[in-house]
C-alpha positions as CSV (number, residue, x, y, z in Angstrom):
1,X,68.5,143.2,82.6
2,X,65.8,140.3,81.7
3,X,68.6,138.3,83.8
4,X,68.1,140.9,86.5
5,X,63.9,140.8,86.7
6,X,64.3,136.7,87.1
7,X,65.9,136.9,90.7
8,X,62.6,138.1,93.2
9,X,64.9,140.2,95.1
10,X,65.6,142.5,91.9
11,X,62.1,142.2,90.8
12,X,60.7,143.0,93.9
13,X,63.2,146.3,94.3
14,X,62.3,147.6,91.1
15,X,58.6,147.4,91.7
16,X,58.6,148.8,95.1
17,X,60.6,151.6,93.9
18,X,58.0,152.0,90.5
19,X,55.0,152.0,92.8
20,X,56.7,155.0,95.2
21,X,57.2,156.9,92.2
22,X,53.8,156.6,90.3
23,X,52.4,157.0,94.3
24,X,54.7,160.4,94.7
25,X,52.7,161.4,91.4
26,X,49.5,159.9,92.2
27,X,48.9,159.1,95.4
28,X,47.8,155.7,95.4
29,X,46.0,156.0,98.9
30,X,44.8,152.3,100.3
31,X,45.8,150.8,97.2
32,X,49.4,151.0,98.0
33,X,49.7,148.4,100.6
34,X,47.8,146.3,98.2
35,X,51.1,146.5,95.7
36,X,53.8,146.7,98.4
37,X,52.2,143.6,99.8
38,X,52.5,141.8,96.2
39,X,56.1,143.1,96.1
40,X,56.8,141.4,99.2
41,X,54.8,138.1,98.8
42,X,57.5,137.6,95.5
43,X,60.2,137.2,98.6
44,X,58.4,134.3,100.0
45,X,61.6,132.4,99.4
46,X,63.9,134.5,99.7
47,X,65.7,134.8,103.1
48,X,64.1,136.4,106.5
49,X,66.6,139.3,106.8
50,X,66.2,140.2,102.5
51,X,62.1,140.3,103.4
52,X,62.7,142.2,106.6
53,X,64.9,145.5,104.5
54,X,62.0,145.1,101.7
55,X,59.5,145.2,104.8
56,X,60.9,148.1,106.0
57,X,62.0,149.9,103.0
58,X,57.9,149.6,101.9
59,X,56.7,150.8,105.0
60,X,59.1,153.8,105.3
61,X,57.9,154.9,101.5
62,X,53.9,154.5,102.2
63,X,54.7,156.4,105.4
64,X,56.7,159.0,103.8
65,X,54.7,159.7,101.1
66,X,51.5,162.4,102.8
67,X,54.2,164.2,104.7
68,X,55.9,165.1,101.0
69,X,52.4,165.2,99.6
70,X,50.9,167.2,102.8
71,X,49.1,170.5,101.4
72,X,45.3,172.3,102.5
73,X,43.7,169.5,100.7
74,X,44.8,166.7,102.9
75,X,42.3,164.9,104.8
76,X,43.2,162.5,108.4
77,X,41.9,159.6,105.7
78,X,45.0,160.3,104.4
79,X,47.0,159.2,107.4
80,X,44.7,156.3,107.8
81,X,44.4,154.6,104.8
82,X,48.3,154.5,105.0
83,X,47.9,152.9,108.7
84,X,46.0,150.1,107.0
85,X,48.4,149.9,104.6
86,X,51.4,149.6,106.8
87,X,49.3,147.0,108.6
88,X,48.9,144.9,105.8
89,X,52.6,145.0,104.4
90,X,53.6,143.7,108.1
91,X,50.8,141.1,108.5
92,X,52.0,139.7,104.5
93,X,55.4,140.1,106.2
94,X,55.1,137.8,109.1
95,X,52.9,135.3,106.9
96,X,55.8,135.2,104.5
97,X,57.8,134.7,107.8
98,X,55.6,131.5,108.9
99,X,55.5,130.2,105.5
100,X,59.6,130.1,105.3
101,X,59.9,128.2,108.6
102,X,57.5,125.7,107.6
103,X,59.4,125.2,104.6
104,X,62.5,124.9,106.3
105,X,61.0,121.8,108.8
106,X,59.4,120.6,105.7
107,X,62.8,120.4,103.7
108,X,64.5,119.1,107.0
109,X,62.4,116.2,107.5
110,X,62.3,115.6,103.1
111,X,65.9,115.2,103.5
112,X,65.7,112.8,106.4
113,X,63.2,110.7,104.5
114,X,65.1,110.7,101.6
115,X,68.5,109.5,103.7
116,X,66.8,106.9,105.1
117,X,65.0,105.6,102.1
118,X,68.8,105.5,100.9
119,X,69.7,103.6,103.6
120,X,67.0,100.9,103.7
121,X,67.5,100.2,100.2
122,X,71.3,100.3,100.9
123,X,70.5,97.1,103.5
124,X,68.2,95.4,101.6
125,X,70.4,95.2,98.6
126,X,73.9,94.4,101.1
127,X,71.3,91.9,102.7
128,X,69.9,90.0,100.1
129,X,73.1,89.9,97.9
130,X,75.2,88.7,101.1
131,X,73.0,86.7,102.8
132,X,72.5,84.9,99.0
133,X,76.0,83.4,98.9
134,X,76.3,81.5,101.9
135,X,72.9,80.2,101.2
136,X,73.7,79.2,97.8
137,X,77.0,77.7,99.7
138,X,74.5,75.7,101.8
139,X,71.7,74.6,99.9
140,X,74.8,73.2,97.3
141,X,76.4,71.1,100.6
142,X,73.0,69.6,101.2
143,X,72.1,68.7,97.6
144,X,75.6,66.6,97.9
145,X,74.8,65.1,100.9
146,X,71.4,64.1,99.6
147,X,72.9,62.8,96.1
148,X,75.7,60.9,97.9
149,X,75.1,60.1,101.2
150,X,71.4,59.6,101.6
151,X,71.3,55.7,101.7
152,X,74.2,56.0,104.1
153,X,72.7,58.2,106.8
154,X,69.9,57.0,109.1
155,X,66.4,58.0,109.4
156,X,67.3,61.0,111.7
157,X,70.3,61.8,109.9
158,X,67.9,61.6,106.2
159,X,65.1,63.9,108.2
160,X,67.7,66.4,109.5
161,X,69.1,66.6,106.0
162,X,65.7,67.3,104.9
163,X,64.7,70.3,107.3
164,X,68.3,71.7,106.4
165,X,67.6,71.7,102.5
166,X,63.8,73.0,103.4
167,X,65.1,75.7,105.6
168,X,67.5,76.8,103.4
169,X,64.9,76.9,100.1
170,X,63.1,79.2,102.1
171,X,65.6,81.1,103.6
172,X,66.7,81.6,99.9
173,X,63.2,82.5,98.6
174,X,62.9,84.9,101.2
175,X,66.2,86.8,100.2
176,X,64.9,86.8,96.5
177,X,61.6,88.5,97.7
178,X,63.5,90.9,99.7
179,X,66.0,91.9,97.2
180,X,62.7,92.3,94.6
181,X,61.0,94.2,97.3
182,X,64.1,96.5,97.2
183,X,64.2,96.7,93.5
184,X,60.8,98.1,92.8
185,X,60.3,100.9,90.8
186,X,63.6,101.4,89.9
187,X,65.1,102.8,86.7
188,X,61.5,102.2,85.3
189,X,59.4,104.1,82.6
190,X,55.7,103.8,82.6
191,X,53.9,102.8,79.3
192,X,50.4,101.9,77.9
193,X,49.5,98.6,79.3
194,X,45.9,96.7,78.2
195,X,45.0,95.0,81.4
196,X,42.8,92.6,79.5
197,X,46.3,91.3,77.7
198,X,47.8,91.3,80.7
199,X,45.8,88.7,82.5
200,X,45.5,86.7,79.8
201,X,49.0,86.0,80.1
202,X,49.7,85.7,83.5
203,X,46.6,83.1,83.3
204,X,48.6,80.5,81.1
205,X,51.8,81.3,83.3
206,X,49.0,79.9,86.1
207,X,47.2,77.1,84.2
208,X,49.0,74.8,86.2
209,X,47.3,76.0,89.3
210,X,44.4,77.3,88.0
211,X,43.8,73.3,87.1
212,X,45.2,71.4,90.3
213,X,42.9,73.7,91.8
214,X,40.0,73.8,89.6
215,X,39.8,77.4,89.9
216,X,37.2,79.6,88.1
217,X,37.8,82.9,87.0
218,X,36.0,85.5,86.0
219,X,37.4,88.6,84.1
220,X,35.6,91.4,83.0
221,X,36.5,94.5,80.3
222,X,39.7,95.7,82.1
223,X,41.4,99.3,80.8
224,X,44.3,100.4,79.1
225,X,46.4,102.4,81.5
226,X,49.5,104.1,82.1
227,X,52.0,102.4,84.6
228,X,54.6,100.7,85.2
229,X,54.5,96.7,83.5
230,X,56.4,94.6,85.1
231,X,55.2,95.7,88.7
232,X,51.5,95.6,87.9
233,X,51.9,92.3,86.3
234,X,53.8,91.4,89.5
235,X,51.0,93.2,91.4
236,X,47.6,91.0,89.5
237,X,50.0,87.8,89.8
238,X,50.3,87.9,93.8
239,X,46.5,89.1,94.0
240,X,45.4,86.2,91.8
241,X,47.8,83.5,93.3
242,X,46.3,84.5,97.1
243,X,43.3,83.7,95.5
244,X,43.9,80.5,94.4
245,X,45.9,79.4,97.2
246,X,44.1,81.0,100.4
247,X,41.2,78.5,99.3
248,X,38.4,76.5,101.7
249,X,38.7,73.0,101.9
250,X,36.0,71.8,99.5
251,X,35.4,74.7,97.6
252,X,36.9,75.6,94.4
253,X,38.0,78.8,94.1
254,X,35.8,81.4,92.6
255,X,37.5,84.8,91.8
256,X,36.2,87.6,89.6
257,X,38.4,90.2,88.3
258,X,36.8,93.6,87.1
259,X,37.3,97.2,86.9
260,X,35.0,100.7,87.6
261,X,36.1,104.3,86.2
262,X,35.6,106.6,89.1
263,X,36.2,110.7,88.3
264,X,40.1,110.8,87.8
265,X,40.7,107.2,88.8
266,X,40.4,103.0,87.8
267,X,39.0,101.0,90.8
268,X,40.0,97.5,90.3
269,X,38.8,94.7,92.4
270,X,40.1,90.6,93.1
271,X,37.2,89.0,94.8
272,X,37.6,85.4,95.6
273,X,35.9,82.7,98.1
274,X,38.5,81.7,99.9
275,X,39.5,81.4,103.4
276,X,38.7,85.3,103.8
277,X,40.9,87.5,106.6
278,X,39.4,88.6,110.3
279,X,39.0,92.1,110.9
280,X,42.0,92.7,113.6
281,X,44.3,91.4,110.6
282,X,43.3,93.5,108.0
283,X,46.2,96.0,107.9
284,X,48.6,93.1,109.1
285,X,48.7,91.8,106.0
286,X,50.1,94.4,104.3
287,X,53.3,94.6,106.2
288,X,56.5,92.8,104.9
289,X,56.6,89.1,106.5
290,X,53.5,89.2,108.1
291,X,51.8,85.5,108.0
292,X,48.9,84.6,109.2
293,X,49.6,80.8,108.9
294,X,52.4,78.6,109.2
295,X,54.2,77.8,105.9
296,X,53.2,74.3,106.7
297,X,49.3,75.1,106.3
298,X,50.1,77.3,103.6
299,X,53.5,78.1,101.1
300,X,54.7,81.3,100.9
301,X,57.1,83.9,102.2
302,X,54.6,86.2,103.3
303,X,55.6,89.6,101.4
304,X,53.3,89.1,98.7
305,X,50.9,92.0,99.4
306,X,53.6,93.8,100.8
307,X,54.8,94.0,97.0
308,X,51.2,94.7,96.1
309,X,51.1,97.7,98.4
310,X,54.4,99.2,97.6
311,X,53.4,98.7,93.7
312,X,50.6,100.7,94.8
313,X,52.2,103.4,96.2
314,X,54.8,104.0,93.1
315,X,51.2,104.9,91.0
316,X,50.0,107.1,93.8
317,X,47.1,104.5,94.2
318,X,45.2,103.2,97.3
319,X,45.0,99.5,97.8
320,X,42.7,98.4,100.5
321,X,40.4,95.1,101.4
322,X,37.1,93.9,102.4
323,X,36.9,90.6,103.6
324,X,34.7,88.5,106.2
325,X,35.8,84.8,107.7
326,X,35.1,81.6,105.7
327,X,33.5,83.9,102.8
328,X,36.2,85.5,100.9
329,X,37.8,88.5,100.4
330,X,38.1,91.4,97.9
331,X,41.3,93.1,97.3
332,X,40.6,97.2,95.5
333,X,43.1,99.0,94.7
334,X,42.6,102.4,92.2
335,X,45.4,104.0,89.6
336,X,45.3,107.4,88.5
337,X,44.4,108.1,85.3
């Protein structure tokens, strides 16, 4: 029986029958509809023609119940107040109608999404594990030519050698970024995480080009959150190396690292005085191998902050930038509490 009252279309019998018997003994008067509506709106996902014999099964018992209740005392309020509550079981009725459709384009389109999502990371993984080998096959060739033959070739022979082994390293650097890109967020649990600790470290993993550079930086009382380690240390690390490298000519990077509680959320901010980003590019940067600048000017496979977005996204956080041309930029991005 408890079984029974679980599934809505039991549940929902039971009560419209209950509520025609206590209105048989009492009528109910306006009141009914109110309850027959509640009956039905317990349907809501339940199938179309299920709600449409409940529909009609309600309206025929508020209908029913002043001609079996009809005596000297029975007023045209009577009749009307059962009007209104017809009305309202059929206006519930074609809501509950609406709502299922929706649901069904909804659930459509959720499946679509999720095939696809299936699909991209299906490519990225064949891609970046397939394209990997022959790479490897290459950049191995080249390093034999350059152990072994290098005095014998000429100079064009020594410079084509040289934009082959180039080409390949970052054809192979690439395929390691996309095959990361692929691989974020998976089989991953969040934990606590003290920001403050995690900087710390990724500043000695840094020192090198924190001193080449003669870099500043500025940290201030970070939180401890909940997330997901490895990707938010992944996500200050490409923040903080943009920062160092996208630096002026003459001006040692300055970068400042803090964080704000907001109402449900930790605003965090990487400013810096680099090179700074012009306003149509703004969102460009963001997108997976988007560069602004040759890899001659400056190193890099340009899917960085692509990472840093999609990290974003697998805390249900905003990332987003201020910058302005030969001043700097400042990177935000907020995490749930």
């Amino acid at each position: 029986m408890i079984r029974l009252l679980k599934r809505p279309v039991y549940l929902s019998t039971i009560l419209i029958i209950l509520i025609f018997i206590i209105d048989l003994i009492i009528p109910l008067g306006v009141a009914v509809g109110v309850l027959y509506v509640c009956c039905i709106a317990l349907l809501i996902r339940v199938d179309t023609a299920t709600t449409l014999k409940l529909a009609l099964l309600s309206t025929f018992l508020t209908a029913v119940i002043p001609i079996l209740t009809i005596d000297s005392h029975t007023t045209w309020m009577a009749f009307v107040n059962r009007g209104i509550s017809i009305a309202s079981i059929w206006v519930l009725y074609f809501i509950v109608i609406k709502h299922k459709k929706l649901n069904d384009i909804k659930k459509v389109y959720t499946n679509k999404l999720i095939h696809k999502n299936k699909e991209q990371e299906q490519f990225i993984y064949i891609a970046s594990h397939d394209l990997q080998e022959p790479l490897n096959t290459v950049m191995s060739f080249s390093n034999v030519l350059n152990d072994k033959y290098y005095d014998v070739l000429d100079e064009r022979g020594r410079k084509c050698l040289t934009y082959v082994h180039q080409a390949s390293a970052r054809m192979s650097a690439l395929v390691k970024a996309l095959l990361d890109y692929g691989r974020l967020g998976k089989n991953r649990e969040k934990e606590e995480i003290d920001c403050n600790v995690m900087l710390n470290d990724i500043i000695m993993d840094l020192d090198e080009r924190i001193q080449t550079s003669h870099a500043k930086i500025t940290i201030g009382e970070l939180p401890i959150i909940n997330g997901y380690k490895n990707e938010l240390r992944m996500l200050f690390q490409n923040l903080l190396t943009n920062a160092i490298k996208f630096r002026r000519e003459g001006h040692p990077p300055q970068i400042t690292i803090s964080a704000q509680k907001e109402d449900k959320s930790w605003t965090f901010y990487v400013q810096d005085n680099g090179i700074g980003i012009a306003e149509e590019h703004k969102q460009k940067v963001f997108t997976i191998f988007q560069r602004l600048h040759t890899t001659s000017e400056y190193e890099g496979t340009g899917i960085g902050l692509a990472h840093c977005n999609k990290i974003i996204d697998l805390h249900h956080g905003k990332l987003w930038l201020e910058s302005e041309l030969n001043k700097g930029s400042t990177f935000y991005f907020n995490l749930p509490i």
